[in-house]
C-alpha positions in Angstrom: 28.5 32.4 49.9 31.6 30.3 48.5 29.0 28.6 46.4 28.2 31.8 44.7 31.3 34.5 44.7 34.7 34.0 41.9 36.7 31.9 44.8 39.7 34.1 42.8 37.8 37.3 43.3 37.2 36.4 47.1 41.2 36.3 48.0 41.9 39.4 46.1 44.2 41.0 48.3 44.6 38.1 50.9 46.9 35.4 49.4 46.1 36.5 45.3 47.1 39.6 43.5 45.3 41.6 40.7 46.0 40.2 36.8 45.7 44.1 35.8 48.2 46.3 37.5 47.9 49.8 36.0 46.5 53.4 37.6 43.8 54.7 35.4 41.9 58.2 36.6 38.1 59.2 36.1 38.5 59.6 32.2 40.2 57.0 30.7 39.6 53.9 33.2 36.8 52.8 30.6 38.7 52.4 27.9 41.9 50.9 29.9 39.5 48.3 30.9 38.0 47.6 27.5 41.3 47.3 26.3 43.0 44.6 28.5 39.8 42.6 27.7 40.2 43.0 24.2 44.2 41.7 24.5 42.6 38.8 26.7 40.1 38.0 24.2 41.9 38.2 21.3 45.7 36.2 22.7 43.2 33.6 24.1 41.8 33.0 20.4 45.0 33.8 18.3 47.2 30.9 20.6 44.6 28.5 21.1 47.2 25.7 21.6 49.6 27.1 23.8 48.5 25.9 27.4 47.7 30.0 28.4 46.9 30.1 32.5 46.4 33.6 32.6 47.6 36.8 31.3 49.3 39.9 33.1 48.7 43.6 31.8 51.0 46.1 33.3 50.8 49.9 32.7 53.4 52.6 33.0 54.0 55.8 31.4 53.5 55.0 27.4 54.4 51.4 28.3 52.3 47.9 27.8 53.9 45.3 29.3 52.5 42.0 28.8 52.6 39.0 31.1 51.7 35.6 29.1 51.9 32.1 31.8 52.0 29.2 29.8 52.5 25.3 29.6 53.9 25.4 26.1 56.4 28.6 26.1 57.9 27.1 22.7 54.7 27.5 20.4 54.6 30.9 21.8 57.5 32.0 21.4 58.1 30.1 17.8 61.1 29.5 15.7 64.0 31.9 16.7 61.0 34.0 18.4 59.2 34.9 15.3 56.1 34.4 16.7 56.6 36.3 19.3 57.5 39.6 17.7 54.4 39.1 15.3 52.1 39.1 18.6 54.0 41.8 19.5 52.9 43.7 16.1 49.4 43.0 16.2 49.1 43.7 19.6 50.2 47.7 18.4 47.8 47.2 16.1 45.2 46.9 18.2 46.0 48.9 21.1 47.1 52.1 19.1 50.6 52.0 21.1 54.0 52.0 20.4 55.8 50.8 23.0 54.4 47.1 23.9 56.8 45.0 25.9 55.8 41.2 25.7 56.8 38.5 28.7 56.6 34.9 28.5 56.4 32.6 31.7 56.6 29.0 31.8 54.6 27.5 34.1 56.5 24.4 35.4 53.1 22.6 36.7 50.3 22.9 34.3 48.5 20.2 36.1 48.1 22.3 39.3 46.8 25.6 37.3 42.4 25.3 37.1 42.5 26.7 33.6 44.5 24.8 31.9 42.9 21.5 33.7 39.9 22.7 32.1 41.4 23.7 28.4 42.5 19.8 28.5 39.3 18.3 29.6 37.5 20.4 27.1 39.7 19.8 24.2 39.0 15.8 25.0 35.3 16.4 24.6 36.2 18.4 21.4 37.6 15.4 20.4 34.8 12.5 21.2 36.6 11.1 24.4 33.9 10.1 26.8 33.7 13.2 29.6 33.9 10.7 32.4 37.0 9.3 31.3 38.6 12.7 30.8 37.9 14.5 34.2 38.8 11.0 35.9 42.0 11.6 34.3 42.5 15.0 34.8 41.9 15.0 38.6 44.1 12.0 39.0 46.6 13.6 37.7 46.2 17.2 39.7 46.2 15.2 42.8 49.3 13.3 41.7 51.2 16.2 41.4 50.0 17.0 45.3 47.0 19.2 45.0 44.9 18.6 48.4 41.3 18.6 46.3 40.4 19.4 42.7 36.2 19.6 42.0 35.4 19.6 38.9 31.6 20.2 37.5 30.3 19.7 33.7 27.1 20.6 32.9 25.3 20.9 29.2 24.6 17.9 26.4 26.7 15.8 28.2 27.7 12.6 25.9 25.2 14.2 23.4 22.2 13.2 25.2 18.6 15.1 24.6 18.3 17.1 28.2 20.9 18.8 29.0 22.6 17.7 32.5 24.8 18.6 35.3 27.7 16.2 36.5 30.5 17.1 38.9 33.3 15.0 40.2 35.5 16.0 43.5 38.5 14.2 45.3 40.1 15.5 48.1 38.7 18.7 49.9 38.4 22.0 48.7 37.2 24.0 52.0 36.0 27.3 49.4 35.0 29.4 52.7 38.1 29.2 54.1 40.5 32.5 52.3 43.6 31.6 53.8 43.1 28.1 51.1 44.7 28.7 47.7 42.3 27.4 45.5 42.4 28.3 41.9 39.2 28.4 39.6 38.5 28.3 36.0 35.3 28.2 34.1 35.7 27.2 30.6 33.4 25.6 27.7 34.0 22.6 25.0 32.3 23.6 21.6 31.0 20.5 20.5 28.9 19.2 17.8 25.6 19.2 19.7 26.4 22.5 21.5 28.4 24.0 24.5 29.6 22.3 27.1 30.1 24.3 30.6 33.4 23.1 32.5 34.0 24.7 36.2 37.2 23.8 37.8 38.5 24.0 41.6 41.6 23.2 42.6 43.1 23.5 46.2 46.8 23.6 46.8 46.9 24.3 50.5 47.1 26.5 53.2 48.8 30.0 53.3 49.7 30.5 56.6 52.2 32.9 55.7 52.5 36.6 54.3 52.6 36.0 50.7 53.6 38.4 47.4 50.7 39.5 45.8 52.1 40.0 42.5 50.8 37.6 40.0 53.8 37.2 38.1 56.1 36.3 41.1 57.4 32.6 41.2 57.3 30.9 44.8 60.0 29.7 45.9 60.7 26.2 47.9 57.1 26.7 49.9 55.0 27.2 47.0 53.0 23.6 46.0 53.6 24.3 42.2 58.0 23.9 42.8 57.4 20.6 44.9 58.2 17.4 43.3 54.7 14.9 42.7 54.3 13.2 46.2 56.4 15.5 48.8 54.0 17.3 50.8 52.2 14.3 51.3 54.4 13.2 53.9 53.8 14.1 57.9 55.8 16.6 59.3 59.1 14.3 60.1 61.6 12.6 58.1 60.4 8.9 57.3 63.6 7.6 57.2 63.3 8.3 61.0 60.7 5.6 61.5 62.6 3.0 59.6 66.0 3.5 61.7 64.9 1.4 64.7 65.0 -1.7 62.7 62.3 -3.3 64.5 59.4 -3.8 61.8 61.5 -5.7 59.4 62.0 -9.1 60.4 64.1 -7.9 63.3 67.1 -7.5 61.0 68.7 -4.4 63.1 67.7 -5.4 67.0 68.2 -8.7 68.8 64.7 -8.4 70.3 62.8 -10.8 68.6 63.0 -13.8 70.8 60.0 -15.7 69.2 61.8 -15.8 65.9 65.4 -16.0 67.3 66.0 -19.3 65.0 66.5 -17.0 61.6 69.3 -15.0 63.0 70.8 -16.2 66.5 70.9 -19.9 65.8 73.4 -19.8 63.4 75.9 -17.9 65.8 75.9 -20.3 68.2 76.9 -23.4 65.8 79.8 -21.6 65.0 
C-alpha cells in the first residue's frame, strides 16, 4: 500500500493538513477546484526560479487569500515588492475577483522540503550535470540538515541513453507505512534535450508522537525538525557533555586512577 498511495494524501488529517482550505457547496465546488489548480499551475510556471514548496488557497466570504512557501522570498517579492503586487494583478485577472490577498513564507530549510529537493536535482539535469552526482548531492545534504531518510527515484533517458531506465538512490530509512512518520513527497520532471525525466522524492523527518496543528501554514516551533540546527537531533537523549565530565577517557587528566600510566602526571609531584 505505501508503495502505491500519495504518502501526503495518506496522513491527511493525522500529522498533515489540507493545502486548500475553503467550503464549497453542490454548485460551485467544480469550479473552486478548477480554480486553485489553475493559480497552482500558472504561479508554478510564472516564478519558475523562486524555490516554491507549496502553495496555500484560503477562501472566505469574497476573499482569496494566497499562501506562497518559498526558499527565495526575495525574487518573489521583488524590488520594493513590485513583483508582488503584479502577481497580485494577474491573479484578479484570472480568477475574476477583486479582493485577492497574497502571503509570502520563507521556508528557513529548503533542504528538508521533497519539492524543492527535486526542483534542484531537476534543474542540474537541465543543465548537463551527471544525475548521479546531483541526487548524491542532494541527499547528502537533506541528511545533513538531520532528515532521518530521503529516497530518491529517477526514471526516463537517464544520461541520454537509448532505453529508457529507472534508478533510485536511498539513505537512511523512510518507514512509508508507518503515518505517525512525517515524510514529505514530491514528484517532479527535468525537461531535457532527449526528453522527460521523472524525479520522485521521499523525505522522512521523524516521528510525531504528539498532537500536531494541521494547518499547513503554521510554523513549528522548537520540536519541529525544520527549526533545528544541522546535526542536533542526532544526538541520544542526554547531554554529551555528561559523558565527558568524568574525566576518565582522556589520558586520565581529571582522575588519579590510572596507575599504569602514573609516570605522566604523579611523578613530577613527588620530585618536588
Amino acid at each position: 500500500m505505501g508503495q502505491k498511495a500519495n504518502p501526503i494524501g495518506n496522513r491527511l488529517g493525522i500529522i498533515r493538513g489540507w493545502e486548500s482550505n475553503w467550503y464549497g457547496s453542490k454548485k460551485d465546488y467544480a469550479s473552486k477546484l478548477i480554480e486553485d489548480h489553475k493559480i497552482r499551475t500558472y504561479l508554478n510556471a510564472r516564478i519558475n526560479k523562486g524555490g516554491i514548496a507549496k502553495i496555500v488557497i484560503e477562501r472566505t466570504l469574497g476573499k482569496l487569500i494566497v499562501t506562497i512557501h518559498t526558499s527565495k522570498p526575495g525574487i518573489i517579492i521583488g524590488k520594493g515588492g513590485g513583483e508582488v503586487d503584479r502577481i497580485k494583478e494577474e491573479l484578479k485577472k484570472l480568477t475574476g475577483k477583486e479582493d485577492v490577498q497574497i502571503n509570502i513564507l520563507e521556508i528557513r530549510r529548503p533542504e528538508l522540503d521533497a519539492n524543492i529537493v527535486g526542483d534542484t536535482i531537476a534543474r542540474q539535469i537541465e543543465n548537463r550535470i551527471n544525475f548521479k552526482r546531483a541526487t548524491k548531492m542532494a541527499v547528502a545534504s537533506t541528511l545533513r540538515m538531520g532528515a532521518e531518510g530521503i529516497k530518491v527515484k529517477l526514471s526516463g533517458r537517464l544520461g541520454g541513453a537509448e532505453i529508457a531506465r529507472s534508478e533510485e538512490f536511498k539513505q537512511g530509512r523512510v518507514p512509508l507505512h508507518t503515518f505517525r512518520m512525517d515524510i514529505d513527497y514530491a514528484n517532479v520532471f527535468a525537461q531535457t534535450v532527449y526528453g522527460k525525466i521523472g524525479i520522485k522524492v521521499w523525505i522522512c523527518k521523524g516521528e510525531v508522537l504528539g498532537k500536531r496543528e494541521l494547518n499547513p501554514n503554521f510554523v513549528g516551533g522548537k520540536n519541529d525538525l525544520s527549526d533545528r540546527r544541522p546535526g542536533e537531533e542526532r544526538r541520544p537523549g542526554g547531554d554529551r557533555r555528561d559523558d565527558r565530565r568524568g574525566g576518565g577517557d582522556r589520558g586520565g587528566r581529571g582522575g588519579g586512577d590510572n596507575r599504569g600510566g602514573g609516570n605522566a602526571g604523579g611523578g613530577r609531584d613527588n620530585r618536588r
